[in-house]
Structures are given as C-alpha cells and as structure tokens.
N, C-alpha and C positions, 0 to 999 in steps of 0.2 A: 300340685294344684288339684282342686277339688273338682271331679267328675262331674258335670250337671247332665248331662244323659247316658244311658245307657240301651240298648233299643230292646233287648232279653227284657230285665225289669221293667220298661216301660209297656212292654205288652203284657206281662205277667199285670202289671198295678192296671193297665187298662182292662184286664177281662176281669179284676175282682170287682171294679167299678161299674162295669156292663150286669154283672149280677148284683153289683150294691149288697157285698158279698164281707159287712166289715167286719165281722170277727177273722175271716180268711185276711183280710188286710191287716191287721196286727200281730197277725201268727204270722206273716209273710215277712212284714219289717222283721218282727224279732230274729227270723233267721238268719238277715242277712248280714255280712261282716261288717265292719265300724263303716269302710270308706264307700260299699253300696247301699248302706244305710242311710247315711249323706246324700249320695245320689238321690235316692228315693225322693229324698228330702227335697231336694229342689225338682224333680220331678212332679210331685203333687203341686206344690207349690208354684211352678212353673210354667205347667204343662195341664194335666189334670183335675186342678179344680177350680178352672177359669172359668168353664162353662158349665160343670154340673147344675140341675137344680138346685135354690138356694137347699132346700131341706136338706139335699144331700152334702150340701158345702157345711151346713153347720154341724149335722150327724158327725161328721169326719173329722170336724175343728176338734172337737167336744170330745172325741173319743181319743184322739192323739195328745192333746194336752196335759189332759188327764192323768194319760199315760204316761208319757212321756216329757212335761214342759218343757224344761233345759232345751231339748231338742227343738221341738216343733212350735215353741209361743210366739217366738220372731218371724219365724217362716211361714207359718199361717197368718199370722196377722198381715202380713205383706200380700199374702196371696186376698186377703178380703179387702185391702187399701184400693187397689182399681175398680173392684165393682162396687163399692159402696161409692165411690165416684160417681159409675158411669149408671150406678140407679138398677143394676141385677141381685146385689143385696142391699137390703135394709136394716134400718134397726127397728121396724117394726115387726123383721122376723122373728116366731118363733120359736126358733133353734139357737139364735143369738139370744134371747130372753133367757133360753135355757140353759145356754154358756153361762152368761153373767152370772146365772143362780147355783151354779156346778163350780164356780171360782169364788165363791162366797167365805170360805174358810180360808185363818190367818196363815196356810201353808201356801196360800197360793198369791199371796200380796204382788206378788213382782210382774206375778203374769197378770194382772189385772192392770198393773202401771203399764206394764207394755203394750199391749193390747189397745190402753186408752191415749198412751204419747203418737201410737201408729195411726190410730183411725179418728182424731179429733181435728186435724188439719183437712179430713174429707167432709166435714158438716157443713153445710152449705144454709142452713138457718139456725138463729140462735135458741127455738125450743127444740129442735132435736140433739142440737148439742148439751143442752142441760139433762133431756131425757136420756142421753147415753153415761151422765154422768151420776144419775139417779139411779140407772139398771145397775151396774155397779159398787153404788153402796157410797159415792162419793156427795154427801150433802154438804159437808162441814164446809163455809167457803174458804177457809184458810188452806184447805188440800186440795179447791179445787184451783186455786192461787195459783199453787205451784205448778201444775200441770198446765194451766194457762198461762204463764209466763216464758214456756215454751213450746208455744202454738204460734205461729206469726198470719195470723187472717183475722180480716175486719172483723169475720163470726165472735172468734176468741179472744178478739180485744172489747168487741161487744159487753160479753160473758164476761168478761173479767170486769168490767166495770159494775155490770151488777152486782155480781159477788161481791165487790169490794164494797158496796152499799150498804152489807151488812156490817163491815168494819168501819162507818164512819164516827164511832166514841174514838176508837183508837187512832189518833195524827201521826203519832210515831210511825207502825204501819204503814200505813199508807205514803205517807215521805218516804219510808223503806222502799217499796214497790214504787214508787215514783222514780226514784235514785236508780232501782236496778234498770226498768227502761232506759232510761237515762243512759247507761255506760253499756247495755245492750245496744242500743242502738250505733252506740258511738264505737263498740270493738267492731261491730258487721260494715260498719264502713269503715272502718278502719282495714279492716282483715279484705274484704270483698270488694275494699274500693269501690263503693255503691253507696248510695245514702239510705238510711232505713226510714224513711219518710214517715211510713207508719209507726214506727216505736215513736220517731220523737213528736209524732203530733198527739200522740196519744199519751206521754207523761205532759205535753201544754196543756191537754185538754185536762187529766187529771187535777193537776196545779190549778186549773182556774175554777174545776168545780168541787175538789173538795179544800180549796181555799187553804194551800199549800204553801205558804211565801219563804219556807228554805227549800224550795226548789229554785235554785237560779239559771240562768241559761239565755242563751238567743234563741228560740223558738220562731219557725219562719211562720205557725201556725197563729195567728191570731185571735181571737174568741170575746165574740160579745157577749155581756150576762146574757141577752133575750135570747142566744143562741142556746142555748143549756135549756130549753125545755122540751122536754118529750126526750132528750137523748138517751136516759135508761130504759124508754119504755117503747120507743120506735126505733128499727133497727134502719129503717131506707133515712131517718133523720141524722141518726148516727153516722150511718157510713158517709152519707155525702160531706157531712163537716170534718168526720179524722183521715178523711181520702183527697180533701181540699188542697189545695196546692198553693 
C-alpha cells in the first residue's frame, strides 16, 4: 500500500516551503525513490498545500505539472477541488490564469481535461463556470457538451443548456444529448438505487424546449410553454423549475 506520510520528507518538503525554496523542491522530488516520491505526492497534496498562499499553491501547481504531469495533474487538482470550494482559491487567480496558459499546447490535452472534469463540479455560478472553460481554450460547445455531461449540478446543467443553444439547427444532436440524460439518469438509479431527479428533469425540460417529440418517457417534471422564459438567461429561474419536484 501506498505511503501517505512519512515525517523525515514531511519536514524536509515543509522547510523548502517555509523558504518558498522551489527549484530546492524539484531537485528534492527528483531524488527521491519511486515509492517516496508517491509519498511526497500525497503529502503536498494532502498536507502541504492546503493552506499555502494562493500564489504559492499555483507557483507549485505550475511547476509540478509541467514537470511532471503523469504524476502530479490528478493530485493537485484534488488538492485545489476544496479550496476552490471553500473560496481560498479562485479562478480569478493569477497563477491559475497562468496554469491554464502554461497547458495551452497539444501535449498537454489530457491534463487540461483533468483539471476541468476535477474543478467544474466546485463552480457555484454559471459565468464562472464558462469563464473557467474560456481560460482553457474550451469555446467550441460541442466539447464543452462533453465535459458537461459529466458534471451533475444545476450550474452544469445550466451550462449545458446554453451551450446546446448554439446547436439548436441540429435535432439529431440534441435527441442525442437528450437520450444520453435519459439512460444516465436511469443507470444512477438504477446502480445507486436513488432517483437522478435532476438528469430526468432536465432531458423533460430539454424535450419541451427544443421541441424534441422522440423523446418519450414518463417525466414526473411538468413544464408550461410560459414557464421556458428567461430559463437560458436566468439561472435562480432555471434552477427553481429543474429542482421542482
């Protein structure tokens, strides 16, 4: 089993910290053997850059990735999912600006999806959630589709209905993305024994507003035409009708 602490390297990675000492901090990792290198890893991530300054959390994201991604793009992303939560990072930092434009080349594709599948579920309004998919480079709405189709919050069902706004020539599409809600929702109960209330009120609600009639189903979700206005452009409109009961 994999080590998550060790108290030797935890003092050593806390005094290069205490001097914000990062080239000593990647000349430290590289020494270390495969399995305290792992430690390490979840020591930063664990331990270590909870509470740094943001500047110092994104210096360290930035420098590690870089270096490193395979290793370190999952485990810092995890380490920044709580405090972009709890409001000690932003995505108006920065050093995250500076990430996002440091991951801009097609070598680094995977650590950009990881990064965006870890920290889109913590956006708590829908222009930040678009602006974190702008820092990124992700405009096209068909790729931001896909990323929002595995997001489950009212923000990213939000999101996705706008996006899909620009695919309204295409019906096929959109049945497409209707259908997969559709059988999402219905595997997560099925599997979790839970109902996904929001998946399926959210392919009723697509179905009645981009006028969808091979969608069929029992939807316990109701919707009057007069109810469909403002819903792509007010989000407290939004949520109250696909959170309806």
């Amino acid at each position: 089993m994999d080590q998550h602490f060790h108290p030797i390297i935890n003092q050593h990675l806390k005094k290069l910290f205490e001097e914000r000492d990062w080239n000593g901090l990647q000349t430290y990792l590289d020494s270390l053997s495969h399995s305290h290198f792992r430690t390490a890893g979840y020591l930063l991530g664990e331990r270590l850059l909870t509470s740094v300054p943001a500047e110092d959390f994104w210096t360290v994201v930035q420098r590690l990735i870089l270096w490193q991604p395979k290793a370190f793009t999952v485990t810092l992303a995890k380490a920044a999912t709580p405090r972009l939560a709890a409001g000690t990072l932003s995505i108006h930092d920065t050093g995250l600006h500076q990430l996002a434009q440091a991951l801009q080349s097609d070598k680094h594709v995977l650590d950009r999806e990881k990064l965006l599948l870890q920290w889109l579920p913590t956006m708590r309004e829908p222009a930040v959630m678009e602006e974190l998919f702008n820092m990124f480079g992700l405009q096209e709405p068909r790729r931001r589709v896909e990323f929002l189709m595995q997001t489950d919050t009212p923000v990213a069902a939000f999101v996705l209905l706008r996006s899909l706004r620009f695919e309204e020539h295409d019906r096929e599409y959109l049945t497409s993305v209707c259908r997969q809600l559709v059988r999402r929702a219905a595997t997560l109960s099925h599997s979790a024994n839970r109902t996904d209330s929001l998946g399926f009120n959210l392919a009723s609600l697509f179905r009645t507003f981009f006028d969808l009639p091979d969608i069929r189903g029992t939807f316990s979700l109701t919707i009057q035409p007069y109810e469909l206005s403002r819903i792509d452009t007010d989000f407290e409109v939004f949520q109250r009708l696909i959170t309806r009961v």
